[in-house]
C-alpha positions in Angstrom: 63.6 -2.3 -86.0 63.8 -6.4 -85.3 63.6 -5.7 -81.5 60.8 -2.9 -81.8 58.6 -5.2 -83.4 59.6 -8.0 -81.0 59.1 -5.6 -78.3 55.8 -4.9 -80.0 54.7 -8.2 -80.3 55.4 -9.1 -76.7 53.5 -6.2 -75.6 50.7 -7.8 -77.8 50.2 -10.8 -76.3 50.7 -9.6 -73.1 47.7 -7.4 -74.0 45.5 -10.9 -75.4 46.9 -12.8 -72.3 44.6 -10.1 -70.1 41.5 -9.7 -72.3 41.5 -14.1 -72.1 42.3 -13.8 -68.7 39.2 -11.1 -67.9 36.8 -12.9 -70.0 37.4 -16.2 -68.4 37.2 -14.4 -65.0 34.2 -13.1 -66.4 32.2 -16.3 -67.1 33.0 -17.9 -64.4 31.9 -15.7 -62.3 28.6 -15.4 -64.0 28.6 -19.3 -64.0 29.2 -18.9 -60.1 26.0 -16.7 -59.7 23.7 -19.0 -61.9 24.8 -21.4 -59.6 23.6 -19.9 -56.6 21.1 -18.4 -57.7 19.7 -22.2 -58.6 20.6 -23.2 -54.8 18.4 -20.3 -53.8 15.6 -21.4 -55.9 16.1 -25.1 -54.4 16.2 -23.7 -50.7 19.2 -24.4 -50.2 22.5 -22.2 -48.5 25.4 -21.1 -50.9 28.6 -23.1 -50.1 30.5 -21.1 -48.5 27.6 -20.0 -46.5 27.0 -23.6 -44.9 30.4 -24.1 -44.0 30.7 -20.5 -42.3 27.5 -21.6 -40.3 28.5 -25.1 -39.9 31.6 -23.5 -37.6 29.7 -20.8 -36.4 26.7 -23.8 -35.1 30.1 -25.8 -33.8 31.2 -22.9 -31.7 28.0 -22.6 -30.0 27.6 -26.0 -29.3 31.1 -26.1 -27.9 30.3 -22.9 -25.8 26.5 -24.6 -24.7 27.8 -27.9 -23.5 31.1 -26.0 -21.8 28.1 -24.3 -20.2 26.1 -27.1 -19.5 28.8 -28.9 -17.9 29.4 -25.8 -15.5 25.8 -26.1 -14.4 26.3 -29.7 -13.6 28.9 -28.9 -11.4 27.0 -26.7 -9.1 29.5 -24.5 -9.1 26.4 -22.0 -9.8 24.4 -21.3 -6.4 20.5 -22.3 -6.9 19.5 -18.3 -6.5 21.7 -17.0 -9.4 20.7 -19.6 -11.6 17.3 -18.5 -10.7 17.7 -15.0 -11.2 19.5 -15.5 -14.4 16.4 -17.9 -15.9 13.7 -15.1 -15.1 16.6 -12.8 -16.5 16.3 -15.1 -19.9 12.8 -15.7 -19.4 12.3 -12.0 -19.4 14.2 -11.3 -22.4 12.1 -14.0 -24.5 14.6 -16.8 -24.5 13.7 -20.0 -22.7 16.1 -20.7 -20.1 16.4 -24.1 -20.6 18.7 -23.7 -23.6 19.7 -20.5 -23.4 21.1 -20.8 -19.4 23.6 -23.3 -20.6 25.0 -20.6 -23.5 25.5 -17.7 -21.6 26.9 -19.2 -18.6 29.2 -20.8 -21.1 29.9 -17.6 -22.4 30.6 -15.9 -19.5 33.3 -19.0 -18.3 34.9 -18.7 -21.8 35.1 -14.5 -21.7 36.6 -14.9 -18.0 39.2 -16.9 -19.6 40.2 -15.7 -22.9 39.6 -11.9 -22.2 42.5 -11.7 -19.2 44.8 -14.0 -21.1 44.5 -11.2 -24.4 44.9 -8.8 -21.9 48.0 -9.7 -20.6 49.4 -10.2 -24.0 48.3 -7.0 -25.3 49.5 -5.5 -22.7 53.0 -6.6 -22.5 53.9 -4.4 -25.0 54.4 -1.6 -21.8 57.2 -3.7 -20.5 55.8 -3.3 -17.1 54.0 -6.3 -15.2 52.1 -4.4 -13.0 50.0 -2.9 -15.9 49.9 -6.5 -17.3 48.0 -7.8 -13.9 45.7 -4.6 -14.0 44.8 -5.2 -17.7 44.6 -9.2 -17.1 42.0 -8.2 -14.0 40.3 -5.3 -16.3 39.9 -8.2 -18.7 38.3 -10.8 -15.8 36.0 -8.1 -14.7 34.9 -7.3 -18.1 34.2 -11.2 -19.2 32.4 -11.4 -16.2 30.0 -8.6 -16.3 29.3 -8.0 -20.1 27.4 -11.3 -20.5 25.1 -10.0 -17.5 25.1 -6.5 -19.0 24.2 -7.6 -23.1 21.3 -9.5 -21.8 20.0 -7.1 -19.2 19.9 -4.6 -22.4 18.2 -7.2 -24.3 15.5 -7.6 -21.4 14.9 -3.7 -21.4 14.1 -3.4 -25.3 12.0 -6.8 -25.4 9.9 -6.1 -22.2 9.7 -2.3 -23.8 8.5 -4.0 -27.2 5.8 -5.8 -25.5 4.6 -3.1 -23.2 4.4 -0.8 -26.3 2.0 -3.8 -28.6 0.4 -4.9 -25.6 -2.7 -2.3 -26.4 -3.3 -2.9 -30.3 -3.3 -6.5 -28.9 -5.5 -6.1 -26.6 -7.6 -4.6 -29.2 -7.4 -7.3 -31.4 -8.4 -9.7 -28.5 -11.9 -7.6 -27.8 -13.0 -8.5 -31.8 -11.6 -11.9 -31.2 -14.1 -12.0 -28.4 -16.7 -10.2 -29.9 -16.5 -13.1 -32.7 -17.1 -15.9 -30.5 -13.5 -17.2 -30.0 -12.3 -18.8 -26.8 -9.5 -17.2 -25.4 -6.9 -19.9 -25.9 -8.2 -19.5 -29.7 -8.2 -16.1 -29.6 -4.5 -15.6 -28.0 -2.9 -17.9 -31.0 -4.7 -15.8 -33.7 -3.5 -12.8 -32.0 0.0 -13.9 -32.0 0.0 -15.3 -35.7 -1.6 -11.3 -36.9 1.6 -9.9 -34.8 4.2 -12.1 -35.6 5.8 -10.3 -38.5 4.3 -6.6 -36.9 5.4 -7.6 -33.2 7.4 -10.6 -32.4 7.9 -10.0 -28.9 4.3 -9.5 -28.4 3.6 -12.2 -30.5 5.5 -14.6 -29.0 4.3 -14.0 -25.5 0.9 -14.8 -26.0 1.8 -17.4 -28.2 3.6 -18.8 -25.2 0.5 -18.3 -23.0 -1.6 -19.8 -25.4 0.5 -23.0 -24.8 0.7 -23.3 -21.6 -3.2 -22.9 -21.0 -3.6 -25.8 -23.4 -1.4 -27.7 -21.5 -1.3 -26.5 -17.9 -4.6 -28.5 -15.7 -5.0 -24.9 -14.3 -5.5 -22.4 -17.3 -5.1 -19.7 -14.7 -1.6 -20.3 -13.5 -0.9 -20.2 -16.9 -2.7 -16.4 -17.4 -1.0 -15.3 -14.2 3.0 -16.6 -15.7 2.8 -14.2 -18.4 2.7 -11.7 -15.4 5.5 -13.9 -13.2 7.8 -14.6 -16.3 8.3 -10.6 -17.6 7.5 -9.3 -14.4 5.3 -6.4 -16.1 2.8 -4.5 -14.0 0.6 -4.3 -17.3 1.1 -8.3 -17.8 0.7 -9.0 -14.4 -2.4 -6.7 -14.1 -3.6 -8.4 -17.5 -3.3 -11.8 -16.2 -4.5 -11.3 -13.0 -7.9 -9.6 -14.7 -8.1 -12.7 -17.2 -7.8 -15.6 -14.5 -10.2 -13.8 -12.0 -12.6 -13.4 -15.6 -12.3 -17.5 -16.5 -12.9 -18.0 -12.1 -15.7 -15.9 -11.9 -17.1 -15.7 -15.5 -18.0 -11.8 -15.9 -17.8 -10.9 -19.7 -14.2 -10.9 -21.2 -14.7 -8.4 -24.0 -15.6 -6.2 -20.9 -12.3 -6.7 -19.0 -10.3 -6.6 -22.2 -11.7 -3.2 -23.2 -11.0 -1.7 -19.6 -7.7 -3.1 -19.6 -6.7 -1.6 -23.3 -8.0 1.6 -22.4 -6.0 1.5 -18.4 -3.0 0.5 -20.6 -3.4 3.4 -23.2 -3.9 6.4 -20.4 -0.9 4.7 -19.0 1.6 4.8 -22.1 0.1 8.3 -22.6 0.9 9.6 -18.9 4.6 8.1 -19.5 5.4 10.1 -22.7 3.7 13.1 -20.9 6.6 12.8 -18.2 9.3 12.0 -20.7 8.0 15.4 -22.4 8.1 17.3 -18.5 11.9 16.3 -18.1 12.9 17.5 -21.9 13.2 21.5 -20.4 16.0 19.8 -17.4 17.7 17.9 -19.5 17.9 20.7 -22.2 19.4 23.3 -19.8 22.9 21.7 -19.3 23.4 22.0 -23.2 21.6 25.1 -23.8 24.3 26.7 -21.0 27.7 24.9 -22.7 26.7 25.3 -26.3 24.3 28.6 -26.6 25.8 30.5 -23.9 29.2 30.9 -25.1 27.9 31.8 -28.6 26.0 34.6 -26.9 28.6 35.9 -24.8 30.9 35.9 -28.2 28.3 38.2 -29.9 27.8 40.5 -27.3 30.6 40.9 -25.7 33.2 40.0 -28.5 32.7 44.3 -30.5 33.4 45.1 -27.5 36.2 43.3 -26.6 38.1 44.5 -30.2 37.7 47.7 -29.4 39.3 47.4 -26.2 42.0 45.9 -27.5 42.4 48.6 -30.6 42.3 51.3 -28.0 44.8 49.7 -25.5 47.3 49.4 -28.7 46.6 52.1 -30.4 
């Protein structure tokens, strides 16, 4: 009896020890979320969240100066750096400090991805694999950088393109209003900035550069040179020959929106005329067989009943 209650006893406390244990747990962590919750409030990151962006900012610095320092080299011919800052122009960034990231990038993915490679690969025991994977891996560092941003230039120049119209839009009632176009072009952007940042940030960017540029219509006809869009390039070619020859720019603006409209429209009219082509390989491998099955398959059984029976 002695050592069933001591048993019981034990057990006991053991019990107390994890209720203290759980409501301790409990209050601190509610203490923890008061906390920051009041560093929210105060604008200011969680803990942990500054000192996973603190190495995260690190990382990138290390990667843009490696970069930079590449480009200093000149190991980097004058016409792919070129091609790579209307590449980064294209996609929104600003080559100027985004040039220096990816081609520090691609340097440390040429390096790191054939050394993991070869490692990873040693597990086959053969070397031969280990230079083909080590290779695979050099191929791979040096085309995904090129491949990542060249996706990223598709969807931003497709973003623009698609907002360009409702801007344009938006630029007619400027107009009508009595706004200049610089004027007009930042109020544009700010009403599409949280609707259609790439849109947004274009003419935001023109708008810049005509306040600053002597010419205001070199800096109409960059939009058209830095995304290398015919609707931008036929936009700022209509604007500069509008502030050269002063004809009406609500005009110009409505004949451009509605060009740029019948445009978008005949595109999704031939996306819709190659829908029945690219239908017809998977209507063949997927329907097809079902169909032969139904028709074919009674028959089938009952050639196969009356060949055993």
């Amino acid at each position: 009896m002695t050592s069933v209650l001591l048993w019981r006893v034990i057990a006991a406390g053991f019990v107390l020890i994890l209720l203290a244990a759980a409501v301790l747990s409990e209050i601190t962590r509610r203490q923890d979320q008061v906390k920051e919750r009041i560093r929210l409030v105060q604008g200011r990151r969680p803990a942990n969240a500054t000192v996973s962006a603190n190495r995260f900012d690190d990382a990138l610095g290390a990667i843009r100066r490696l970069g930079g320092m590449i480009l200093e080299t000149g190991l980097f011919s004058a016409k792919t750096t070129g091609d790579l800052e209307q590449t980064l122009a294209a996609a929104g960034y600003r080559p100027a400090s985004a040039l220096p990231m990816v081609v520090g990038a691609k340097v440390s993915l040429m390096v790191t991805l054939p050394v993991l490679a070869w490692f990873l690969s040693g597990g086959f025991g053969d070397s031969t694999i280990q230079i083909v994977a080590a290779f695979g891996g050099l191929a791979i560092g040096l085309i995904l950088p090129d491949m990542i941003i060249g996706r990223m230039r598709k969807r931003y120049l497709a973003d623009v393109e698609r907002g360009l119209p409702d801007a344009l839009d938006l630029l007619v009632i400027c107009a009508d209003a009595g706004l200049p176009l610089e004027t007009a072009l930042d109020r544009v952007a700010m009403e599409f900035r949280d609707s259609d940042p790439p849109t947004a940030n274009e003419l935001a960017l023109t708008a810049n550069e005509m306040k600053m540029l002597p010419d205001r219509r070199q800096a109409l006809i960059n939009i058209g040179v830095r995304t290398n869009l015919e609707t931008l390039v036929a936009l700022g070619g209509t604007l500069a020959q509008t502030l050269q020859y002063g004809t009406p720019l609500t005009q110009a603006l409505r004949v451009l929106s509605n060009e740029m409209r019948d445009t978008m429209l005949v595109k999704f009219e031939e996306r819709a005329a190659r829908l029945p082509v690219l239908l017809t390989l998977p209507m063949i491998g997927f329907f097809l067989p079902c169909v032969i099955i139904v028709v074919l398959g009674p028959a089938g059984v009952q050639v196969y009943h009356m060949m055993n029976g």
